[in-house]
N, C-alpha and C positions, 0 to 999 in steps of 0.2 A: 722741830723743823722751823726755820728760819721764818718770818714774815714774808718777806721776798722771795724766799723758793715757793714759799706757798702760794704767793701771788702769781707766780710764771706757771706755774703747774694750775693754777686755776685756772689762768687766762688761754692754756694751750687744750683743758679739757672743753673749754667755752666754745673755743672756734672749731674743735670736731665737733661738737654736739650740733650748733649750728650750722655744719656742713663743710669751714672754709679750714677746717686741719688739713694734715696728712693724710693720707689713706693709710699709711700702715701706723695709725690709729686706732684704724676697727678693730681689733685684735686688742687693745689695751684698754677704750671705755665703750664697756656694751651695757647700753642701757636697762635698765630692768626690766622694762614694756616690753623689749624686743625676745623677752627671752616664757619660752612657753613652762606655765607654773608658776609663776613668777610678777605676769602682766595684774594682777588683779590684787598684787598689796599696796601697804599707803604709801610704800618708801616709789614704789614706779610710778604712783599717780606724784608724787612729789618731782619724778625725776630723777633718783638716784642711779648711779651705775652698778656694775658691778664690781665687787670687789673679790679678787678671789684668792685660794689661802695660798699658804705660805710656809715653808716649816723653815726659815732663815730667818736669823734679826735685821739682816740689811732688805729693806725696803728698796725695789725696784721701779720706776717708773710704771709698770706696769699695776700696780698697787699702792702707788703713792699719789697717781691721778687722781681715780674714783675716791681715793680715801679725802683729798682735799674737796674735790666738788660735793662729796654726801654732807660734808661737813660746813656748807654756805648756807644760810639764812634762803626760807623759801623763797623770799623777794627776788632771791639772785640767779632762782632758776625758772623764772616766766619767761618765756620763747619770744615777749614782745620787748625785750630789754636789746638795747643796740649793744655793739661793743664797746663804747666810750660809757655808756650810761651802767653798763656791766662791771667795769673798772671803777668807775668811780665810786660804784656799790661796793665793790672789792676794799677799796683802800678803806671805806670810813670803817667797812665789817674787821678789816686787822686790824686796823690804830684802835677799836673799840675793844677786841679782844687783848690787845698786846697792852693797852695803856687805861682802859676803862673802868 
């Protein structure tokens, strides 16, 4: 996946997570906390979603969300991070993976 899709598909999991997505969102990143069984490993204290299976090789948004947000550096998932200050965590985390 591109840098850039992964940047847009970061940035649209960022603003459900924080409230200001879509609503028919809810349906594509459901938090791990939210889900009973589930609230009490490291990956929900971290913040991950869920990601759920698949028996296709074409990835759908609905799987390609959670699979970019689980995949962010913890810093990037602290709930006191603005959306600019989120982005700009975003860019230097690809330019460091893509070029580092």
């Amino acid at each position: 996946m591109s840098q850039w899709i992964t940047f847009k598909i970061a940035v649209l999991a960022f603003n459900y997570i924080r409230g200001t997505g879509p609503a028919y969102f809810s349906d594509v990143c459901t938090p791990l906390a939210n889900i009973p069984g589930r609230a009490g490993l490291r990956a929900a204290e971290r913040g991950d979603l869920l990601v759920p299976a698949t028996k296709t090789k074409f990835r759908s948004f609905r799987v390609a969300a959670p699979t970019a947000w689980n995949s962010l550096p913890q810093q990037l998932h602290e709930t006191t991070l603005s959306r600019q200050q989120f982005k700009n965590g975003l860019i230097t985390h690809l330019f460091k993976a893509a070029y580092g």
